[in-house]
C-alpha positions as CSV (number, residue, x, y, z in Angstrom):
1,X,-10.5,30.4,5.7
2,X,-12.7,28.4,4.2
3,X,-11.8,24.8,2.8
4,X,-11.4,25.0,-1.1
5,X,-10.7,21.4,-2.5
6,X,-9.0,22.9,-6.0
7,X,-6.4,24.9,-4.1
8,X,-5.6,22.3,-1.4
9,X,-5.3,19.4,-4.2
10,X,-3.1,22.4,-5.8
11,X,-1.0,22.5,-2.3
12,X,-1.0,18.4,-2.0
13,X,0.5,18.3,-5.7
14,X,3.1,21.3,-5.5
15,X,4.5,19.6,-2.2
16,X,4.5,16.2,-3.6
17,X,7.0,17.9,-6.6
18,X,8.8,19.3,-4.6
19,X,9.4,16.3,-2.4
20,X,10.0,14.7,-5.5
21,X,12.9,17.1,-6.9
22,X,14.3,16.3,-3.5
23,X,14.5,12.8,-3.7
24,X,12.3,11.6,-1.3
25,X,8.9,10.2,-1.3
26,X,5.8,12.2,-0.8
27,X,3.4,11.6,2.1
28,X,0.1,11.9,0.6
29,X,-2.2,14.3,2.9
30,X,-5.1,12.8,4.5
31,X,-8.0,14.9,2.4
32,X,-6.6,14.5,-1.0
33,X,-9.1,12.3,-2.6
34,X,-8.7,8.5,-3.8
35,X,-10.4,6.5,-6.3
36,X,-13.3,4.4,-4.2
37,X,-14.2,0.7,-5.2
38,X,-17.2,0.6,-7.5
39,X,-18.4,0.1,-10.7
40,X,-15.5,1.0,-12.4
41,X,-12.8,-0.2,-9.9
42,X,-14.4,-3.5,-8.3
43,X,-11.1,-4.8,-6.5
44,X,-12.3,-5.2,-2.9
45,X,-9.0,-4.7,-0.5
46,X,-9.3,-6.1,3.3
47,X,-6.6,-6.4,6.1
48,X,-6.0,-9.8,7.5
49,X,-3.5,-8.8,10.0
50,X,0.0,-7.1,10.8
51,X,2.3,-9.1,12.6
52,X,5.9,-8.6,14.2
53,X,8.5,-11.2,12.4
54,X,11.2,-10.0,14.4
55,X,12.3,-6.9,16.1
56,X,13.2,-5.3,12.4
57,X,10.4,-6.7,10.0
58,X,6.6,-7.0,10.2
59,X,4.5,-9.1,7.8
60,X,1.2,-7.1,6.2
61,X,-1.4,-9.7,5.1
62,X,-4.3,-8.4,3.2
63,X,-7.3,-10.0,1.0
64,X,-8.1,-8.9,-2.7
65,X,-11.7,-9.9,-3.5
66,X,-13.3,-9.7,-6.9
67,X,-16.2,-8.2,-6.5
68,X,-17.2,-7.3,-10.2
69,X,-18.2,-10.0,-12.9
70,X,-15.1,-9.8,-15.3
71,X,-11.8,-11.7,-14.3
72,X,-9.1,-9.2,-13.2
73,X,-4.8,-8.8,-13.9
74,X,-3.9,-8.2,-10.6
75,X,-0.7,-9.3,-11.3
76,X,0.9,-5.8,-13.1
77,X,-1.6,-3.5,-10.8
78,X,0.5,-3.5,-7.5
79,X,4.7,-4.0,-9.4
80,X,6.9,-1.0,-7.7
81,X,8.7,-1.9,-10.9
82,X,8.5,-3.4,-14.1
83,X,10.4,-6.8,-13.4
84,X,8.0,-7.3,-10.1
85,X,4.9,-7.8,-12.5
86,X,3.2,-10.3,-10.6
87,X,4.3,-9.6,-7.4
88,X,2.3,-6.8,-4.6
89,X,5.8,-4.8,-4.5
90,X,4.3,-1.9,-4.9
91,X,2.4,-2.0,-1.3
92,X,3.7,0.8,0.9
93,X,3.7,1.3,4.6
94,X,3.0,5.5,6.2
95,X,3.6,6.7,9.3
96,X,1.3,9.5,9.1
97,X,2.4,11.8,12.3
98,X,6.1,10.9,10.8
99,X,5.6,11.5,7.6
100,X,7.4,8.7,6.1
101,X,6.7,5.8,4.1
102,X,8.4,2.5,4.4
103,X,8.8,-0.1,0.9
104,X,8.7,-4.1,0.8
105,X,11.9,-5.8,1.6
106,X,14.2,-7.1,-0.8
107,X,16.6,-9.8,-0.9
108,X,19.8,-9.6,-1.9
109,X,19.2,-10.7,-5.3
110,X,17.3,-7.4,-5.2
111,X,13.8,-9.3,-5.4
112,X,10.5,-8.3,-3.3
113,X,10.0,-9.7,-0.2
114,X,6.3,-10.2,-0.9
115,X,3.4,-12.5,-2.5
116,X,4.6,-13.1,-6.4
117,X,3.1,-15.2,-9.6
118,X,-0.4,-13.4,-8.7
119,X,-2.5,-15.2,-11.7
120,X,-5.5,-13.0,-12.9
121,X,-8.6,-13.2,-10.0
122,X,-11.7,-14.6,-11.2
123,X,-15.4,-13.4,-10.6
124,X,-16.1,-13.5,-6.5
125,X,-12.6,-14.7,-5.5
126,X,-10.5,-13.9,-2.8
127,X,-6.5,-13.8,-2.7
128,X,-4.0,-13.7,0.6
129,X,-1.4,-11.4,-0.4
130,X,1.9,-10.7,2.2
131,X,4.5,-8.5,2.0
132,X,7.6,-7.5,4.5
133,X,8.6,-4.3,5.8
134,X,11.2,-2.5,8.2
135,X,9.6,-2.8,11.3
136,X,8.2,1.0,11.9
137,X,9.0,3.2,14.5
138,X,4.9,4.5,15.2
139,X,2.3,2.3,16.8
140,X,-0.2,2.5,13.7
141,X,0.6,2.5,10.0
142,X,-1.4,3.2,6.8
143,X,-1.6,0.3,4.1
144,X,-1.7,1.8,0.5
145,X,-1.4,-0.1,-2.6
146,X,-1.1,1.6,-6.0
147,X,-4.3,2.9,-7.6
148,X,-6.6,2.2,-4.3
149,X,-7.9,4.3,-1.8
150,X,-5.8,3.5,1.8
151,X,-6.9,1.4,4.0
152,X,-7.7,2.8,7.3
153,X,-4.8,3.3,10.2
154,X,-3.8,-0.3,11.7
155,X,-2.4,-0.9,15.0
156,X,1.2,-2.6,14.7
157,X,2.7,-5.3,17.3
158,X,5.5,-4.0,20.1
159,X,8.7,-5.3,19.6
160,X,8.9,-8.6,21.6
161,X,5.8,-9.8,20.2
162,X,6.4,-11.8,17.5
């Protein structure tokens, strides 16, 4: 059967419903397409690094790069919710062959266990953004942030390498 891109974004969106009316949070499937950085999206995303904090929690470090000419409000873009406005809350963590996603830490105060007070990123600059997550149970992990293509699979530390 050949591939047809309307019916399989058709599929991706039905299951992503009815994941939804279940309570749980959709895997996105590998061919439904994301916005690219460009013209119209110039936020450059890199990955630093993954490492093991401990047995339970591993630390995602990644660099936002201006790469267009006007100043940008990261701060709002990556917020899970509304009272995380300047924080990268909003990153997730998928175990593809699991199909489960994994959400930043929070405290007990309920705040995000993640970089927070992002001010706007000028012209050609580059942030260090971290944020904490249950250690996962597969060897590689997917990086996504809201409204950005993800970043490709990453290789994540064995317990007892911290």
């Amino acid at each position: 059967m050949p591939f047809h891109p309307v019916r399989s974004l058709s599929a991706a969106i039905g299951l992503a419903l009815l994941c939804t009316a279940c309570g749980e949070a959709p895997v996105v499937p590998a061919e439904t397409p994301a916005p690219r950085t460009g013209p119209t999206n110039p936020l450059g995303v890199e990955l630093v690094e993954v490492v093991r904090l401990s047995r339970d929690v591993v630390e995602v470090r990644l660099a936002l790069v201006n790469r267009g000419t006007e100043p940008l409000d990261i701060g709002p873009r990556f917020a899970q919710r509304e009272a995380d406005a300047a924080a990268v809350s909003g990153m997730v963590l998928v175990e593809r062959a699991a199909r489960k996603k994994s959400f930043v830490l929070r405290d007990a105060r309920d705040r995000p266990l993640c970089s927070t007070g992002l001010a706007p990123l000028a012209p050609g600059d580059r942030y260090t953004v971290w944020a904490r997550f249950p250690a996962p149970g597969s060897p590689t992990v997917v990086v996504e942030l809201p409204g950005l293509p993800p970043l490709a699979p990453v290789a994540v530390p064995p317990p007892g390498s911290p």
